[in-house]
C-alpha positions in Angstrom: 0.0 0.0 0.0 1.5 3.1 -1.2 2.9 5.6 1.6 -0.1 8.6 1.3 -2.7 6.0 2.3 -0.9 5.2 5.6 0.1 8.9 5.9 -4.3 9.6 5.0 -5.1 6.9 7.8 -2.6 8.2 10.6 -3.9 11.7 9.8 -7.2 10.8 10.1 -6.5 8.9 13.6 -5.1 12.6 14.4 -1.9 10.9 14.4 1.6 12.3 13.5 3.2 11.4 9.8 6.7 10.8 10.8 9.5 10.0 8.8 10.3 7.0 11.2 6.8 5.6 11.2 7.2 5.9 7.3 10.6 3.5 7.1 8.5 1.3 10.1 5.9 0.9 7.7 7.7 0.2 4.6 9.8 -2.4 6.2 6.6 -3.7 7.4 5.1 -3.9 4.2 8.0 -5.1 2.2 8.6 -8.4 4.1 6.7 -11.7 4.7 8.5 -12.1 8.1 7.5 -11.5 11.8 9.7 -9.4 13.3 10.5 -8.2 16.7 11.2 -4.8 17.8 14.4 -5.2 17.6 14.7 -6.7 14.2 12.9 -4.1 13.4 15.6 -1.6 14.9 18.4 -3.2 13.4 16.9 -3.7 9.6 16.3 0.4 9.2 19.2 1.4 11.4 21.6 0.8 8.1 19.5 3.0 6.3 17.7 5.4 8.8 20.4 5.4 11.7 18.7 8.5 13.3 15.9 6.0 14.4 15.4 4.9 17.5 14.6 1.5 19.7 12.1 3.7 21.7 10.8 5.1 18.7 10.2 1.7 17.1 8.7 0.7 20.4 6.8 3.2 20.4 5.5 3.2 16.7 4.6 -0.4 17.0 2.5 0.4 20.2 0.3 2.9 18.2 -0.2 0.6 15.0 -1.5 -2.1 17.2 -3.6 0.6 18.7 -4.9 1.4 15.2 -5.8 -2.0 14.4 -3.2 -1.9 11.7 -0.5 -4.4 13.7 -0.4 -7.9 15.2 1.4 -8.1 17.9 2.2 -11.7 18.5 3.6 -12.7 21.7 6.6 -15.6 22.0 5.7 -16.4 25.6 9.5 -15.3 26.4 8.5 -11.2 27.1 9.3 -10.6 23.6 6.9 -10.2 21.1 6.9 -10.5 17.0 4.6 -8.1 14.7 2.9 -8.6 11.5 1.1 -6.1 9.6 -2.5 -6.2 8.7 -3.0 -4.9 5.4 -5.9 -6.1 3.9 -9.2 -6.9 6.2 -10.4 -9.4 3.9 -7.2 -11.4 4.9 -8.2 -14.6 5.8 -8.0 -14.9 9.5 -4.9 -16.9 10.5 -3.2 -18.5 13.9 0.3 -18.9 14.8 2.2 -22.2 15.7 5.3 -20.5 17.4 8.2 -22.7 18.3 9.6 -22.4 21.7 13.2 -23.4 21.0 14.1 -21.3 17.7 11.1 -18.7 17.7 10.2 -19.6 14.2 6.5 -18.6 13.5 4.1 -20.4 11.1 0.7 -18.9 10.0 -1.7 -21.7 10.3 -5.0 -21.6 8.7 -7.7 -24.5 8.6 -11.6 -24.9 8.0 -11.8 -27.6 9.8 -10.7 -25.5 12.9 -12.6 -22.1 11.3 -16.2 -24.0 12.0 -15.2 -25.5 15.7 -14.6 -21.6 16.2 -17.8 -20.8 14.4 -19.7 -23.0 16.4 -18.0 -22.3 20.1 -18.3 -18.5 19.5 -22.3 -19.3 18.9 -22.2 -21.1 21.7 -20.9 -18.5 23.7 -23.3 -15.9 22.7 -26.1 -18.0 23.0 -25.0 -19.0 26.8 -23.5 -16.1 28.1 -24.9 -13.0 25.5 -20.9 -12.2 24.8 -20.3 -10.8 21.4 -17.0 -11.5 20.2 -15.3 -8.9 17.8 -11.9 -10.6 17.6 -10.0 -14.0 18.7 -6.2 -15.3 18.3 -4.8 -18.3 19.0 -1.4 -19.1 19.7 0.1 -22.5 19.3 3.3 -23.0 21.1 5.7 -26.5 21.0 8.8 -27.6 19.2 9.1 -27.2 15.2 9.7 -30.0 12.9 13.2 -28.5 11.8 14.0 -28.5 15.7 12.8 -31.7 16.6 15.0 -33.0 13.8 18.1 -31.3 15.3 17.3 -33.1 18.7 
């Protein structure tokens, strides 16, 4: 998504257009990858070294805020971000290994209607209306296992 529909949608928020936020978001958008923090940090600090580990902190904080970031803990105090970018993604889970912190997007329809039916079931029994649900899977990846 091109840079002056994120700068429109910050605006909008009555958020700031900063030149940081701007190389957050384009790393963001440019990679597949989760990526902590400090990943983060040290992919633009070659080419932005003004930025900061605060700022990125701080950045990531406010797109999660604006619905616009995943934050997806590791279980270890860290946590690894993915951007949402498209609404119409299909919703997605995370298998996260707890020996290499390799994370896998999981999907499966199977596992769409037990949610389907258990968030029913919810509503019908209690009168909660969910908006939103994660899970997070956490074990030992294949490739880890294999090293064992």
């Amino acid at each position: 998504m091109p840079s002056h529909n994120w700068r429109n949608r910050f605006r909008g928020r009555g958020s700031r257009w900063t030149a940081p936020r701007e190389a957050i978001l384009n790393l963001l958008i440019s990679t597949s990858k989760h990526m902590s923090a400090k990943e983060i940090y040290r992919s633009l600090l070659r080419i932005y070294p003004a930025i900061g580990l605060t700022t990125v902190y701080r950045t990531l904080d406010v797109l999660e805020q604006m619905g616009y970031l995943n934050k997806i803990p590791l279980g270890t105090g860290e946590n690894k971000y993915e951007l949402i970018t498209d609404s119409s993604e299909t919703h997605h889970h995370h298998l996260i290994c707890t020996q290499c912190g390799r994370i896998i997007d999981y999907t499966d329809f199977e596992e769409s209607e037990l949610i389907k039916k258990a968030e029913q079931t919810l509503k019908t029994k209690h009168g909660f209306k969910i908006t939103d649900y994660n899970f997070e899977f956490y074990g030992i990846c294949k490739h880890c296992q294999e090293r064992r």
